[in-house]
N, C-alpha and C positions, 0 to 999 in steps of 0.2 A: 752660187754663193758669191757674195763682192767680196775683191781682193781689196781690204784693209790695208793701211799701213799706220803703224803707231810709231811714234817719234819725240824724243825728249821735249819739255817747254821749260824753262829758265823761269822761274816766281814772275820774276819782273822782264823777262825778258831780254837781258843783258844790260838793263839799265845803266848809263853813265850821265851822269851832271858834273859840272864846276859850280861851285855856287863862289863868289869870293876868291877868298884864298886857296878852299878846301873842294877837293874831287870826292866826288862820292860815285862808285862803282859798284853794281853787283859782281857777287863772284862766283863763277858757275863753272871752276875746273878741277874743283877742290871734292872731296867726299867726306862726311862726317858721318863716323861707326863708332856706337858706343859700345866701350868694351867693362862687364863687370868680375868683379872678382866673386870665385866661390869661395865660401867660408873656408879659410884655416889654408889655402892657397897664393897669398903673400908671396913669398920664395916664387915656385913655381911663374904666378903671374910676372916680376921683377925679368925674372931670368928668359921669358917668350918674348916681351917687351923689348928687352936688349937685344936677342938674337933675331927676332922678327924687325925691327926696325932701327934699331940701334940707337934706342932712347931707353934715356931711363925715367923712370916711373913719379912725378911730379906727385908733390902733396899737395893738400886740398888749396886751391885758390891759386895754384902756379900752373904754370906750362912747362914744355921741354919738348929739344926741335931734336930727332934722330938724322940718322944719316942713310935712309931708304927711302924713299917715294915722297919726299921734300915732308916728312912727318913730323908734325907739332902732336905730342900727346899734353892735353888738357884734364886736370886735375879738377876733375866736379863735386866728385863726397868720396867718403875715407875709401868706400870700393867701389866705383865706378871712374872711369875716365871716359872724355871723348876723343877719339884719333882723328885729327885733321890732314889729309892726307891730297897727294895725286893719286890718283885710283889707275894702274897701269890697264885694265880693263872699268872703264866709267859704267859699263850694264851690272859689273858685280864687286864693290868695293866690300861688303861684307863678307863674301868668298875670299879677298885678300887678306882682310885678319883674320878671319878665322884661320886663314892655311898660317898665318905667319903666329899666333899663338895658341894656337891647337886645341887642347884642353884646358890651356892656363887662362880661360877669358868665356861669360856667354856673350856672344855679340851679336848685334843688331843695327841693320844699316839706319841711320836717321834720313841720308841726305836729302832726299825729296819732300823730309819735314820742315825743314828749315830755309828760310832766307839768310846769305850773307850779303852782307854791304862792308863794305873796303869805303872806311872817311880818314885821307890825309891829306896832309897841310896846315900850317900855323896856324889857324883858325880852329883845328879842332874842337880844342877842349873847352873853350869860348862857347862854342857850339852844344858840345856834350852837356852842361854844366846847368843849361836850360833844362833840360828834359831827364838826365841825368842822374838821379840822389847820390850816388858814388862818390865820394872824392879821387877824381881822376890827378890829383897833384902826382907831379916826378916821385914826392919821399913816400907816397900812400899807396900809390897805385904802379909801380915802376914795368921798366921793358920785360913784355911774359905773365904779368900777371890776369890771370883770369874773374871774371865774377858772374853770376847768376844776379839778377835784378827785374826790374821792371821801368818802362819810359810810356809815359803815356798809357798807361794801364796796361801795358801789352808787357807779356814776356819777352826777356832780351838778355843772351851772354855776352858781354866784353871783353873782348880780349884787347889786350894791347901789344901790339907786332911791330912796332917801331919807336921813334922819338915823338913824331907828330905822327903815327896813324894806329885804328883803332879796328880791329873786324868786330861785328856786330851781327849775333846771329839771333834770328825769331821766327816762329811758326808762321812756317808756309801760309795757312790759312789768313791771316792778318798784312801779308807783305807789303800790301800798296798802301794798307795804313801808317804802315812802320816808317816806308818810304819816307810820305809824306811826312809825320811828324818829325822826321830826321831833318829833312830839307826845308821845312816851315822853318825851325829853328836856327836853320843856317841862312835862309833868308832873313831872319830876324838882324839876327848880329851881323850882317856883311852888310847892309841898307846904309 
């Protein structure tokens, strides 16, 4: 029998550009597990939340960064969140929430569904604004806040994780489209 070995591959494969002003990076050290609530479990799930990560529990369209495993919990709909996390073991980040909220959560690893891209620098939202519908303005869209959308017909969540930078996450399956429409647009405006 041939001795196999299987081995992680990155969407894009660790992609990094500068286009302009703005870096755009994949980001491949992160894990994302979505965690949902069971009905009439509110309490319960708050209280896993804090003690498993030491965040608390964001409403829908916010973030919140805890104080475990660099943990941003993302606010998706009234009972689901996504944990964006360091995974102290990367083969099993959904074995980490789960151990770290037990019964207060069903959870499911996503990470290997999604692409993330890291775009910062003053150019961002110049950038975003093409492809974009959102209003990414400071009073609309301010630091943490998350949204569900679409750019170029593809599915896309937004987070905003700094002044000038944006994570941007989309199904795996589409990555190199995404890329590209990211980076088309940022060659647009930096010409």
């Amino acid at each position: 029998m041939p001795d196999w070995k299987l081995s992680a591959r990155a969407p894009l494969d660790g992609h990094e550009r500068n286009i302009g002003t703005v870096a755009v990076a994949e980001v491949t050290d992160l894990a994302l597990v979505s965690a949902a609530v069971p009905r009439g479990g509110d309490e319960a799930f708050a209280a896993a939340l804090a003690g498993g990560f030491g965040a608390t529990r964001p409403v829908t369209g916010d973030s919140t960064l805890g104080n475990r495993h660099a943990a941003r919990v993302l606010g998706m709909q009234p009972d689901q969140v996504f944990i964006l996390f360091a995974p102290p073991d990367p083969d099993r980040p959904a074995g980490t929430v789960a151990a770290a909220l037990a019964s207060a959560a069903y959870v499911t690893d996503q990470s290997d569904s999604w692409v993330i891209l890291r775009m910062t620098g003053a150019g961002v939202r110049t950038a975003l604004e093409r492809i974009c519908p959102l209003d990414l303005d400071d009073r609309v869209f301010p630091l943490h806040r998350v949204a569900r959308t679409a750019m170029e017909h593809l599915s896309v969540i937004v987070l905003r994780d700094g002044a000038d930078s944006f994570l941007l996450m989309s199904p795996r399956s589409s990555a190199r489209s995404f890329r590209h429409a990211v980076e088309l647009s940022l060659e647009h405006v930096s010409e």
